[in-house]
C-alpha positions in Angstrom: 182.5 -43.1 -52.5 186.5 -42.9 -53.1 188.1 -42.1 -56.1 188.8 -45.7 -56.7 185.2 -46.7 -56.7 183.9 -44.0 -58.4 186.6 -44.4 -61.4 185.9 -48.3 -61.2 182.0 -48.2 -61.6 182.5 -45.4 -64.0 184.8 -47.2 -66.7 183.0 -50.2 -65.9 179.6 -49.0 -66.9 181.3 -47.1 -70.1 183.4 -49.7 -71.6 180.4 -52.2 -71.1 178.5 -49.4 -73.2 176.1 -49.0 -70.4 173.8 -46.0 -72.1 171.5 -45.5 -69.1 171.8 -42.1 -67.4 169.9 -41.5 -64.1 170.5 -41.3 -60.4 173.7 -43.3 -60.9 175.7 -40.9 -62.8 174.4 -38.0 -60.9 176.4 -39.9 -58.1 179.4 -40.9 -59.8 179.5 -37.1 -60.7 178.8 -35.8 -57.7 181.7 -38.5 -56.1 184.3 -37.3 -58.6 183.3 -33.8 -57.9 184.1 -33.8 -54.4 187.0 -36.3 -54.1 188.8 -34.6 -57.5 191.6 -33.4 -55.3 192.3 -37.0 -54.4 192.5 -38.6 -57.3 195.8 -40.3 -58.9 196.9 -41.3 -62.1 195.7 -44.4 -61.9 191.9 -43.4 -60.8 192.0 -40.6 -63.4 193.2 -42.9 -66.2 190.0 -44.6 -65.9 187.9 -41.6 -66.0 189.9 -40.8 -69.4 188.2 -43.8 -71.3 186.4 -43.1 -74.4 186.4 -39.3 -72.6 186.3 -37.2 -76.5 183.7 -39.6 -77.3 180.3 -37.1 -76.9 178.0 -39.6 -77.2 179.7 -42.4 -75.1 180.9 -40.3 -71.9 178.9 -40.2 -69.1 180.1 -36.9 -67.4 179.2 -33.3 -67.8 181.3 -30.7 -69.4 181.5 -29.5 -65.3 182.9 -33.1 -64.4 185.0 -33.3 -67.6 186.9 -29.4 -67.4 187.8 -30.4 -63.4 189.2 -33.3 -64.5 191.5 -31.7 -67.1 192.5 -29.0 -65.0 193.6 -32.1 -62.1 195.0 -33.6 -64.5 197.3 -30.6 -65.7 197.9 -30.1 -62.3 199.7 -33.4 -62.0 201.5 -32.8 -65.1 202.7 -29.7 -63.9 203.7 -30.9 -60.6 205.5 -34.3 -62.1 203.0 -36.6 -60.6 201.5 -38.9 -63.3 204.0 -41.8 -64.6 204.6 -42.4 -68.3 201.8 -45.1 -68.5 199.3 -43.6 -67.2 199.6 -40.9 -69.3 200.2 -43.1 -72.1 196.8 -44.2 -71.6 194.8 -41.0 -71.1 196.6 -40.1 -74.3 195.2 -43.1 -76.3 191.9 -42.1 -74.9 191.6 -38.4 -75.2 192.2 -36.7 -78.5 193.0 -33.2 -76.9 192.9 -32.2 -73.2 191.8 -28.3 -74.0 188.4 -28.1 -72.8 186.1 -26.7 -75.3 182.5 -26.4 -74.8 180.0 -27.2 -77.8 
């Protein structure tokens, strides 16, 4: 699975509130996982949605800390345009990564 599908299916399944868990996520974890160097701003920006919402994201903390440290990476590297990190914005109250 690409980055594109995997961030599809993922906010697809979250914004629909889709609370199952399973063999699906595993996947979709397991995709992001190994394709995280390949994903863009617009791929992450849909892996951001509802992301500081404990009960409503579907990744592990694992999934969730690579993705911040991508997306830093990005940031750093003056990759990500102005809307796309507009959006993760709206969707993420803070990008430090602290475990509960």
């Amino acid at each position: 699975m690409n980055p594109q599908d995997s961030s599809q299916f993922y906010y697809c399944f979250t914004k629909l509130g889709f609370v199952g868990d399973g063999m699906f996520y595993k996947y979709v974890q397991k995709a992001v996982t190994k394709t995280i160097r390949s994903f863009e701003g617009p791929h992450l920006r849909l892996m951001f949605y509802k992301f500081d919402h404990a009960d409503e994201t579907r990744l592990n903390r694992g999934v969730r800390g690579r993705l911040i440290e991508h997306l830093r990476y990005l940031i750093r590297e003056n990759q990500l345009k102005g809307y796309d990190a507009y959006n993760i914005y709206l969707h993420t109250q803070r990008l430090t990564y602290e475990p509960t």
